[in-house]
C-alpha positions, 0 to 999 in steps of 0.5 A: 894922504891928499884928499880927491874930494877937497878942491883948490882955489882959483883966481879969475884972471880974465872974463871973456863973453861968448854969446849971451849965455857963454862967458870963457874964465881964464884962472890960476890955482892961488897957490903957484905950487899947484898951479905949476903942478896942473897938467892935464889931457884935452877931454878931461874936465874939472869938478868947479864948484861955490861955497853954499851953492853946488858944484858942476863938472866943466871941461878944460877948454885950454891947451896943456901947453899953456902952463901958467894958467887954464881956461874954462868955457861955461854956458849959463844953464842951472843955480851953480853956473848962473853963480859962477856968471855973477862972479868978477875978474879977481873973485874965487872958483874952487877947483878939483880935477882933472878927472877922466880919460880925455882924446888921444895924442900921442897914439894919432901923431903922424896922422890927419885930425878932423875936430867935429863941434857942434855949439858948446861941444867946440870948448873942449875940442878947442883945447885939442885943436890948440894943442895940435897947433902947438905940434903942428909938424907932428902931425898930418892935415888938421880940420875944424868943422864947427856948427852951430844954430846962429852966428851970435852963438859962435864961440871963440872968435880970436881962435878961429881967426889963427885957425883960419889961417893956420888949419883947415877951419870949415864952420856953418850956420843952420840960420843965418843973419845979414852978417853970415856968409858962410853956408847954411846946414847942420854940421853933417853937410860939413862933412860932404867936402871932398877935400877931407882925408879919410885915409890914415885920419881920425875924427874926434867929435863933441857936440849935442846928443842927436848930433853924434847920431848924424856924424857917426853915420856919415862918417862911417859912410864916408869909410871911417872905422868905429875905432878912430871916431872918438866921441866926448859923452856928456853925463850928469857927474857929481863925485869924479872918481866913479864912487857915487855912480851917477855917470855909469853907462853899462859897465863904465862910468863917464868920469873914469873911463871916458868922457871920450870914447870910441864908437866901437866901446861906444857900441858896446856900451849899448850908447843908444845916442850913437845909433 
């Protein structure tokens, strides 16, 4: 019987630095079986962890179609991710996962996505933007809405620019510096373009806490229904597979029944961050 808890070794293939604190690791299982064997939904995340130090729950940034390796975007916030920023293109992490229920695919084709990111929150929706490129024609207008507090924060430069071209990609700044030209606000003042669809669209949303408070409001405003705002939850996870209880909200917990979650279960969860 295979063990969950028992992780699986992965090569670093490339290191890209985002911003001062953000690098994006490009792995591949060691073992080609399980690599060729990984599959996963956007949303979801893995358990990665060090030998000696910990372990920490980090989202899937790459798309499912990109079959011979995933990518891993990951901000330098505690002892096991401070670790895993010291470590070398060929160096080990050790993965477990995927873990969770992700964002909807096949029960929104045919429909207009709106992606909504703030800072950190656009690395798993990258993975959901990247795969709707990939099946492109499946699906109606797709929009990026991307915030985040100064443009050397910005995540994911070579992305945005296929985006540019290829989708709807609207991003803002709350500050800005002598290279910006872009607007100034918070995401929310993204949302006042009137070219966004709100018929037969759903909006999927990660980012900061206090931002979901904002963007839910507006979009229920602008006519959304609270079953097609779909929203990643960020809780301090540690086993994956709902046994150590450190993720519960209500009677849900975020490894098993989300991280995504609609606003309607959101609400009935009493997810006081949504209101």
């Amino acid at each position: 019987m295979k063990n969950l808890y028992v992780p699986q070794p992965a090569v670093i293939l490339d290191i890209t630095e985002e911003n001062f604190n953000t690098k994006t690791f490009t792995l591949k299982f060691r073992d080609p079986k399980v690599q060729e064997a990984f599959t996963f939904e956007p949303g979801q995340f893995v358990q990665v962890s060090l030998p000696y130090i910990g372990e920490a729950p980090i989202s899937l940034s790459s798309s499912p179609t990109e079959k011979e390796s995933f990518k891993l975007c990951i901000r330098r916030v505690g002892n096991v991710t401070n670790a895993i920023h010291r470590l070398q293109v060929g160096d080990l992490l050790w993965i477990r996962g995927p873990y969770g229920r992700g964002f909807p695919f096949d029960e929104v084709k045919g429909k207009n996505v709106l992606a909504i990111a703030g800072g950190i929150g656009l690395a798993p929706l990258r993975s959901v933007v990247n795969r709707l490129l990939h099946h492109k024609n499946e699906f109606g207008e797709i929009y990026v809405l991307y915030g985040d507090r100064n443009p050397s924060l910005l995540l994911f430069k070579e992305d945005r620019e296929i985006w540019a071209r290829e989708l709807n990609l609207r991003v803002i700044c709350e500050a800005a510096d002598e290279t910006w030209k872009g607007p100034i606000g918070v995401v929310t003042k993204l949302l006042e373009d009137p070219d966004i669809p709100v018929e037969n669209t759903v909006a999927m949303v990660c980012g900061p806490p206090i931002m979901y408070k904002f963007v839910c409001r507006k979009l229920l405003e602008l006519g959304f229904k609270e079953e097609d705002i779909y929203l990643s939850f960020e809780r301090r996870m540690k086993c994956g597979v709902g046994k150590c209880r450190h993720c519960n909200i209500g009677s849900k917990f975020v490894c098993l029944h989300g991280p995504v979650f609609t606003l309607k279960e959101a609400r009935e969860l009493h997810e006081s961050g949504v209101f």
